[in-house]
NUKOL-485801 format. One line per field, with one value per residue (C-alpha): x, y, z; residue in three letters. Coordinates in steps of 0.02 Angstrom, whole numbers. Layout:
BEGIN
X (X ...)
Y (Y ...)
Z (Z ...)
res (ALA ...)
//
This chain:
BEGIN
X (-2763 -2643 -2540 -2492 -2362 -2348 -2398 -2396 -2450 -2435 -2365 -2335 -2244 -2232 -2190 -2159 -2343 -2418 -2445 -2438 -2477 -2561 -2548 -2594 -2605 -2621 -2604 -2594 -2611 -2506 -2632 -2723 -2753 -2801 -2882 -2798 -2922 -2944 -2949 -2788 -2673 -2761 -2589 -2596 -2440 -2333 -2368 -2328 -2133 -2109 -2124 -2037 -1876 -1904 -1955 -1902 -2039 -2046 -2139 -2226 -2192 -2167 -2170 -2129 -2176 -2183 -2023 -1997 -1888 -1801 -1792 -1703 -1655 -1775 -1667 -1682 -1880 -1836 -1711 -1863 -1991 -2063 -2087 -2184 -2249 -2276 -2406 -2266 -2178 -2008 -1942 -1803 -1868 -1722 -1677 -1750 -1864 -1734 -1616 -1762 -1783 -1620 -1598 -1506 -1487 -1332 -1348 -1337 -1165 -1059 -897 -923 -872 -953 -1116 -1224 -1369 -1450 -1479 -1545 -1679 -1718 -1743 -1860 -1961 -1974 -2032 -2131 -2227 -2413 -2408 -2358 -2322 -2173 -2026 -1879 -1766 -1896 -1857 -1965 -2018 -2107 -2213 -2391 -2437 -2530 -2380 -2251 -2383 -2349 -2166 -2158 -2278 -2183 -1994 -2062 -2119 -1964 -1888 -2004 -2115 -2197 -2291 -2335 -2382 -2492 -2510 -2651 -2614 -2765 -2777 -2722 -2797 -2953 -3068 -2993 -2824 -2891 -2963 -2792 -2699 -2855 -2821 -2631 -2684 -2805 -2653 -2531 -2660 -2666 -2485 -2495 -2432 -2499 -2564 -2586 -2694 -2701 -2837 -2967 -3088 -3205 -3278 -3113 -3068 -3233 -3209 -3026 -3021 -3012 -3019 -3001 -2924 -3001 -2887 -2910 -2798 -2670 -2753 -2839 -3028 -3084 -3039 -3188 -3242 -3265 -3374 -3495 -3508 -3549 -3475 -3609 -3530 -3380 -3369 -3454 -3316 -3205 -3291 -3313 -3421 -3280 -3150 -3146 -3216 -3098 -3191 -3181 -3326 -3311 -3358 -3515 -3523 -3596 -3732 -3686 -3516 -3473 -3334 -3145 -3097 -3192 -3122 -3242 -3175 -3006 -2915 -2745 -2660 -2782 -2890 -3043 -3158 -3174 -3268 -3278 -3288 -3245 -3294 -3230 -3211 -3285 -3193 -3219 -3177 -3105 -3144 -3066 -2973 -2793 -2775 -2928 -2840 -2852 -2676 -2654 -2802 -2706 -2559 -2647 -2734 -2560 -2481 -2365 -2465 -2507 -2694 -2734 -2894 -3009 -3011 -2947 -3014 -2978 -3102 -3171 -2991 -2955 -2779 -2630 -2552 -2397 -2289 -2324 -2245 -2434 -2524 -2436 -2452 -2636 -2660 -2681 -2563 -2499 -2447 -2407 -2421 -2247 -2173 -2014 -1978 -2102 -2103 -1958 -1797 -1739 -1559 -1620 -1701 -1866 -1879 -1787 -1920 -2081 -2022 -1990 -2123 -2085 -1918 -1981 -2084 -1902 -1780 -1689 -1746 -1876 -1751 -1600 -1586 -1505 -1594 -1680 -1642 -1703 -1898 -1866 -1842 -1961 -2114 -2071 -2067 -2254 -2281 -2221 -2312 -2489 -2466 -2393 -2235 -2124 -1952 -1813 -1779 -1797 -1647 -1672 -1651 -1829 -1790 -1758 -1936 -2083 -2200 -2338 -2224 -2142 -2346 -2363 -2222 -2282 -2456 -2349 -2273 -2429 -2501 -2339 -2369 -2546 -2589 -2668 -2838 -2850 -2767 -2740 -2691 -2660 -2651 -2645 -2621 -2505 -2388 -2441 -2489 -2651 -2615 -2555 -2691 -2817 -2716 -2696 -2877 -2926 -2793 -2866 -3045 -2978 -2885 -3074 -3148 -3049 -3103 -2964 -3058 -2991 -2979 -2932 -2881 -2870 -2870 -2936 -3118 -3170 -3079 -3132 -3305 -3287 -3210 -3294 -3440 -3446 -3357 -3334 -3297 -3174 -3153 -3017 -2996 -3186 -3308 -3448 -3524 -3544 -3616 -3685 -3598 -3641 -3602 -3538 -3366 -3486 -3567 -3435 -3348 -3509 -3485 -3305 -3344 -3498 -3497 -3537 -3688 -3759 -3825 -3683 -3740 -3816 -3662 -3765 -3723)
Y (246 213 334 517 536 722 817 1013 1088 1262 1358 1532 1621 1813 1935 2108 2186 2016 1867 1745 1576 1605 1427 1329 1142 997 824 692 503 376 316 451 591 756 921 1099 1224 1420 1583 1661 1725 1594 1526 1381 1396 1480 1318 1208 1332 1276 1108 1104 1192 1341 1472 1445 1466 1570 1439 1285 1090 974 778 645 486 528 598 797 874 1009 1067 1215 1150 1075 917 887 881 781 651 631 581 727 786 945 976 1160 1235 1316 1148 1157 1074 1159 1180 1166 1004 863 740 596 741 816 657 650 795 790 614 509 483 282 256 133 78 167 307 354 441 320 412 247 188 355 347 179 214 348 286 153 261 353 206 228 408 493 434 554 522 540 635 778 944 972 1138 1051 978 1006 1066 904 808 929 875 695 692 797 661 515 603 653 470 386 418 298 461 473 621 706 889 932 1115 1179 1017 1066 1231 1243 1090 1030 907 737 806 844 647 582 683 624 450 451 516 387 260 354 325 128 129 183 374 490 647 847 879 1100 1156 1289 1174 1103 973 890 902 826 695 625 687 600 737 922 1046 1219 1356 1573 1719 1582 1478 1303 1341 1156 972 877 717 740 601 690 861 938 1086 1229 1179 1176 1338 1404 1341 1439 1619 1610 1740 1846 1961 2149 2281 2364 2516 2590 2625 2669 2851 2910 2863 2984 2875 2991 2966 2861 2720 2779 2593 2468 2284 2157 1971 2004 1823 1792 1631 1586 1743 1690 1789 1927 2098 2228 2427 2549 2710 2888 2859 2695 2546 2395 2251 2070 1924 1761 1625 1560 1530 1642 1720 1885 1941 1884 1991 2137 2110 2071 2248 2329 2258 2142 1982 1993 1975 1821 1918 2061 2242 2365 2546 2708 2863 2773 2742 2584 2546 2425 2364 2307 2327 2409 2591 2584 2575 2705 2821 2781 2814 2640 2624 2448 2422 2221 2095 2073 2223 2166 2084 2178 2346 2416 2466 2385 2466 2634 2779 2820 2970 2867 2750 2889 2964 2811 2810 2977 3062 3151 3282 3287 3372 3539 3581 3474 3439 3403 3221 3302 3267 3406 3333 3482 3464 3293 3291 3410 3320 3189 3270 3318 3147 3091 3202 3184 2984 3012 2898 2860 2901 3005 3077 3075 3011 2827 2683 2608 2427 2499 2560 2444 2355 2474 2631 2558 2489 2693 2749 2607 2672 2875 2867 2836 2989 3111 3101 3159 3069 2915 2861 2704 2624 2440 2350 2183 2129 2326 2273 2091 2088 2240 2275 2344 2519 2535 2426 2539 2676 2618 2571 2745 2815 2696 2766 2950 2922 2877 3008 3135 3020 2894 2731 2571 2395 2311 2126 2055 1877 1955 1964 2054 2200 2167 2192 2335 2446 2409 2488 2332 2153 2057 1862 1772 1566 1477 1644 1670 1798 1691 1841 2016 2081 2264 2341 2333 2163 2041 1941 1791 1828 1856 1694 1607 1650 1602 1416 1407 1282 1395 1405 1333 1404 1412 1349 1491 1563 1707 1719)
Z (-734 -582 -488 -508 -638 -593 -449 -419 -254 -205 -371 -361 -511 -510 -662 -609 -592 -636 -525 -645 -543 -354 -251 -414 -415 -562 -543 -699 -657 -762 -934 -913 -1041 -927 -996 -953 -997 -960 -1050 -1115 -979 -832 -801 -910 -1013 -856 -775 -930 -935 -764 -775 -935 -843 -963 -807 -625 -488 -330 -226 -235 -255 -396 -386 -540 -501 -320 -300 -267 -385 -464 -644 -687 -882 -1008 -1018 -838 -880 -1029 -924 -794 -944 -967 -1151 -1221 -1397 -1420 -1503 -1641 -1636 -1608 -1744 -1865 -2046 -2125 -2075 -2133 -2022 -1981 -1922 -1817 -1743 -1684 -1618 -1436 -1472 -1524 -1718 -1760 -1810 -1914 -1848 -1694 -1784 -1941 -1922 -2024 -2129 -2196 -2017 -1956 -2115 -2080 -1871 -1926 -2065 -1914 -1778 -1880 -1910 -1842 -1831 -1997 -2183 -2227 -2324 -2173 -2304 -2333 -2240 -2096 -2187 -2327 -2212 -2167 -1996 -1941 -2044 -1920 -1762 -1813 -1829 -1659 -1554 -1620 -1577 -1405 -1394 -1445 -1275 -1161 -1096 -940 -1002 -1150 -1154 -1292 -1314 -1423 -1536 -1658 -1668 -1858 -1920 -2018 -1944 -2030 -1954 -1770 -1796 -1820 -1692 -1564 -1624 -1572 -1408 -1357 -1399 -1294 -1167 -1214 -1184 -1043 -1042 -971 -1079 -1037 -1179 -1173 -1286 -1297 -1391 -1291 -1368 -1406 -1222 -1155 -1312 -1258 -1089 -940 -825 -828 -746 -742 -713 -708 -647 -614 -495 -514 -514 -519 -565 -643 -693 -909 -868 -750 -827 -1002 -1117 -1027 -859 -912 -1003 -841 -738 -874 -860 -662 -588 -487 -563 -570 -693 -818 -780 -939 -1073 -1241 -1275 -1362 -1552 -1677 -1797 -1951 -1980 -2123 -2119 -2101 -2142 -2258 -2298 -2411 -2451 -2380 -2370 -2310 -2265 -2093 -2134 -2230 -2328 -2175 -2220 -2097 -2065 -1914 -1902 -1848 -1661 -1661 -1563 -1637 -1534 -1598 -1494 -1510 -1452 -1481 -1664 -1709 -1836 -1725 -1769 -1928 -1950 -1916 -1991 -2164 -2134 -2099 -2264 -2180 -2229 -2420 -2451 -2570 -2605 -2554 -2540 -2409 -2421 -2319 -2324 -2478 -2566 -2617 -2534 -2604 -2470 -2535 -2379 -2189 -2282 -2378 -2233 -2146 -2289 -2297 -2108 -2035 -1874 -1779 -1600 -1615 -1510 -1478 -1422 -1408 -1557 -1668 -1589 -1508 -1533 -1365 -1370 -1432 -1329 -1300 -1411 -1538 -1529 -1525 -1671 -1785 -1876 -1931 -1976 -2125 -1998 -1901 -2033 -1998 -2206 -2298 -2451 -2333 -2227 -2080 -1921 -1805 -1609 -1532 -1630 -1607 -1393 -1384 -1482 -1374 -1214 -1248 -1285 -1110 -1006 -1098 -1093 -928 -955 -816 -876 -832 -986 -1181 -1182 -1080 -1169 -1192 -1129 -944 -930 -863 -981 -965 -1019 -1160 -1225 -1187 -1292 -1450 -1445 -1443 -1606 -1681 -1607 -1649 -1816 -1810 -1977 -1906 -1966 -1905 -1742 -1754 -1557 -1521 -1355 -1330 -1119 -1110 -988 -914 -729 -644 -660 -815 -917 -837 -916 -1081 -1076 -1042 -1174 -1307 -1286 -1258 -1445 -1510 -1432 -1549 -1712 -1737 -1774 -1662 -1679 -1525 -1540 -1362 -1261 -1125 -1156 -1030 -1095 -1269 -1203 -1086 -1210 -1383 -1455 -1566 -1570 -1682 -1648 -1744 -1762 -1895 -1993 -2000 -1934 -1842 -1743 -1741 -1566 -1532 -1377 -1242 -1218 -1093 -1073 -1061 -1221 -1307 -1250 -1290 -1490 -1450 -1401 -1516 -1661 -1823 -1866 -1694 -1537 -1396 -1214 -1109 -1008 -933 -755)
res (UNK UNK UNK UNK UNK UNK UNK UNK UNK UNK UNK UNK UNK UNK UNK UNK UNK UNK UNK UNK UNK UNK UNK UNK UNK UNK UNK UNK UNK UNK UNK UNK UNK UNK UNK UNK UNK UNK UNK UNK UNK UNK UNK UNK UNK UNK UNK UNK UNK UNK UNK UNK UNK UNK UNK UNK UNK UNK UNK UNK UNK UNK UNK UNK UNK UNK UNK UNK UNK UNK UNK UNK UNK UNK UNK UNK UNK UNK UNK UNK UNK UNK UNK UNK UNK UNK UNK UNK UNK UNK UNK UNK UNK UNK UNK UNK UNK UNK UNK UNK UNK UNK UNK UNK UNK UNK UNK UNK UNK UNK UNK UNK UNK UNK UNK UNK UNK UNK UNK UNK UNK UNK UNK UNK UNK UNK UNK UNK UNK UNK UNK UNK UNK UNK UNK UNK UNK UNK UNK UNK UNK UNK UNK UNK UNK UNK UNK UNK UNK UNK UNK UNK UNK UNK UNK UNK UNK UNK UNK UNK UNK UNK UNK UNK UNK UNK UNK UNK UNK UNK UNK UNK UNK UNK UNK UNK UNK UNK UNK UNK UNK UNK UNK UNK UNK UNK UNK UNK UNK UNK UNK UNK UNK UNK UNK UNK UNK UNK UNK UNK UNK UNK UNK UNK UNK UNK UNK UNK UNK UNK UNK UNK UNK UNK UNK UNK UNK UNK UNK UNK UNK UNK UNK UNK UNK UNK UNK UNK UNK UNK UNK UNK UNK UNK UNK UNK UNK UNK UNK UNK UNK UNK UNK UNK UNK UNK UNK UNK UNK UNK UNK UNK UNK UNK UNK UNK UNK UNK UNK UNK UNK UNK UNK UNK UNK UNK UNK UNK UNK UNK UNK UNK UNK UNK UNK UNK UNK UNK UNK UNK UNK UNK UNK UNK UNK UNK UNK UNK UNK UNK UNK UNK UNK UNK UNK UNK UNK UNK UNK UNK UNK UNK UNK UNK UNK UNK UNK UNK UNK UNK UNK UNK UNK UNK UNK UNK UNK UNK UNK UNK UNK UNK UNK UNK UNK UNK UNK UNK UNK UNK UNK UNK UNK UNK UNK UNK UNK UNK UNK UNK UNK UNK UNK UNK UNK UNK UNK UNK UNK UNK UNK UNK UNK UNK UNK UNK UNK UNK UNK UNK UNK UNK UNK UNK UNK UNK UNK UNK UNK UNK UNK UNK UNK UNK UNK UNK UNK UNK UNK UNK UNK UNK UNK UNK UNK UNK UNK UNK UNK UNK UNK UNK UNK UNK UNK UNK UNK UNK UNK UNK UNK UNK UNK UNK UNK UNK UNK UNK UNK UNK UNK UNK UNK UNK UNK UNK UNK UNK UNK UNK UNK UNK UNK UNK UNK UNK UNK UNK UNK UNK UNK UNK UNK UNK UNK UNK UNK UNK UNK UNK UNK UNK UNK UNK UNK UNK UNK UNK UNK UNK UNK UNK UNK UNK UNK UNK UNK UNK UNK UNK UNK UNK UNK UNK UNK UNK UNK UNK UNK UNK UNK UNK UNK UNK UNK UNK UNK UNK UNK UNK UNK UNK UNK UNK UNK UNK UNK UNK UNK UNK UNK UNK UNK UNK UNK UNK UNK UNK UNK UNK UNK UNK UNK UNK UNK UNK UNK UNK UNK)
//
């Protein structure tokens, strides 16, 4: 290991309501493969968005190779060495693997004018050489994921690196994979580049790690030595023992009631073999780190992933979930994940948006499809001023109003209908400020209270334990622990880190 490679001192990044990054500091040395670890939303990938020129910060420094710099474009990272594999891989399916490899590159040519196909196959079969035995003609969407991890390391390394960002490289893989990728890395290091290996997996981090940088609520916690400290310490170092409550508790659960929601066997792409129930007012909490299977989870109960196998019933119906429309009939509700993209209606109004989910209970005449406005602003209306929305009127277009509102107005059209059994919220508080978390925590257990059954899928496991009555912990797809509330955010991440089947270190602070 020689000399710092990169060096970042003093970086502050603020999202409105969120400080994302407070004063936070990494430096990786040249040969050396360095460990980024936290929970989910420590500040890890913020960092890795700045440095890649994908998010501009408010404050701080950043040095390559000594030298301060500036990068406001991802090819100004990639002209100063600097090359990131992200965890979805950002290669284009539809093209095949020698035209991946090229991409922002000057295709080999013959003439000096003729893009030359032969020579591109040949350059790749050649660089692909050592990493990855894949025909250069297939299309990257064939491809395995560790096949798609390969062909991404070996384009990234092409171009003389300085560093490679690995981010979450083997989260999707099975253990001969995660060899292979580990393998690659400890020759990067041979060669001489340098390595940000981003991972929530312990044991691969303290196994091709030279050191490790702990980070949480966006500030570096620690820098260690994976020489001079173990997995407990380290996952001790991840928890920390400051941080606020959530202040929220789930509300009292009656013993008697039978299930609202029963699944047995249900299997679905990364969801394995997972049986669960939830009952009338119960919240049932799903732990988990990234690539858990948490959402997929979800999605599969929803009808939007098709179940390979398994059963999904309601009230003691068994359900066929052919599409989200099933679910909703049946009674099961969704606020995604991705609000945005998944959620919203970004152009159209808030009351357009609240009464989405349904029209049919907004008609001026049940047989005629003519829309009543009037029943429609005025459902909604209620709607804002139980959930306490900040908006100036029914008629605002959604995207103007803050991240907390709009999670607000998601978790609304749910409730307008008055038909939901079963409330299904991923990452029911991302992106959201203080305030407004502690209100949509204390909306989520009010909804329970009155007999809707929750599942709440969250990174932040704090929250996950605060507001559960159960929690379930989920690894690869898999259920590896079930824990009776009330439980701990250190408990919980214990499971989380756990081998299955094995005793976890003792995080009990």
């Amino acid at each position: 290991m020689g000399e710092p490679i990169v060096e970042i001192v003093g970086l502050d990044k603020r999202y409105p309501g969120v400080q994302a990054l407070d004063q936070a500091a990494l430096t990786v040395l040249r040969g050396e493969v360095h460990g980024l670890v936290g929970e989910n939303g420590a500040g890890k990938s913020t960092m890795i968005k700045i440095l890649a020129g994908a998010e501009r910060r408010h404050r701080g420094v950043i040095r390559v190779g000594g030298e301060e710099v500036e990068i406001a474009t991802e090819h100004e990272a990639d002209e100063l060495g600097l090359h990131f594999i992200h965890q979805d891989v950002a290669l284009i399916p539809r093209m095949t693997v020698a035209e991946n490899m090229f991409l922002g590159r000057k295709l080999p040519r013959r003439a000096g004018f003729f893009v030359s196909r032969r020579r591109a196959v040949k350059e790749t079969r050649a660089r692909l050489e050592g990493y990855v035995d894949v025909d250069p003609e297939r299309k990257v969407g064939s491809l395995t994921i560790a096949e798609r991890w390969m062909v991404a390391i070996a384009r990234a390394c092409t171009a003389d690196p300085q560093l490679v960002v690995m981010d979450e490289p083997t989260v999707a893989l099975s253990d001969a994979e995660v060899e292979h990728v580990l393998s690659v890395v400890r020759r990067l290091r041979e060669q001489g580049i340098a390595v940000l290996f981003v991972s929530h997996r312990l044991n691969e981090v303290l196994d091709i790690a030279d050191r490790v940088t702990v980070m949480k609520d966006g500030r570096t916690v620690t820098v260690l030595e994976v020489k001079e400290t173990d997995k407990s310490t380290l996952a001790t170092h991840i928890i920390g023992v400051e941080g606020g409550s959530t202040n929220v508790s789930p509300p009292r659960l009656s013993a008697a009631q039978q299930p609202v929601l029963e699944i047995q066997g249900l299997t679905s792409g990364p969801v394995k073999d997972v049986n669960l129930s939830v009952r009338p007012g119960e919240i049932l909490g799903l732990g988990g780190l990234v690539g858990s299977g948490r959402s997929s989870l979800l999605l599969t109960i929803f009808g939007h992933h098709q179940a390979s196998s398994g059963t999904v019933a309601v009230n003691g119906r068994m359900l066929k979930l052919r599409s989200p429309a099933d679910a909703i009939r049946a009674g099961i509700a969704l606020v995604p994940e991705d609000r945005r993209d998944q959620g919203l209606l970004s152009r159209r109004t808030v009351r357009e948006n609240i009464v989405l989910a349904h029209l049919d209970n907004f008609r001026r005449k049940p047989r005629l499809p003519f829309p009543d406005r009037s029943s429609e602003r005025s459902a909604t209306r209620s709607e804002i001023d139980r959930l306490h929305i900040a908006t100036n009127s029914t008629e605002q277009t959604i995207a103007t109003l803050s991240g907390g509102n709009q999670q607000k107005c998601l978790v609304s059209r749910w409730l307008i209908g008055k038909q939901s059994k079963v409330l299904l919220l991923d990452e029911p508080t991302k992106g959201v400020d203080v305030g407004a978390k502690a209100e949509i925590l204390n909306l989520v257990a009010q909804l329970a209270a009155t007999g809707v059954a929750v599942i709440l899928a969250s990174s932040d496991l704090e929250e996950v334990a605060a507001v559960s009555h159960r929690v379930l912990v989920l690894q690869e797809g898999r259920i590896v622990a079930e824990l009776d509330g009330p439980v701990t955010e250190a408990e919980v991440l214990e499971h989380c880190y756990a081998t299955p089947g094995a005793a976890g270190p003792d995080l009990r602070l």
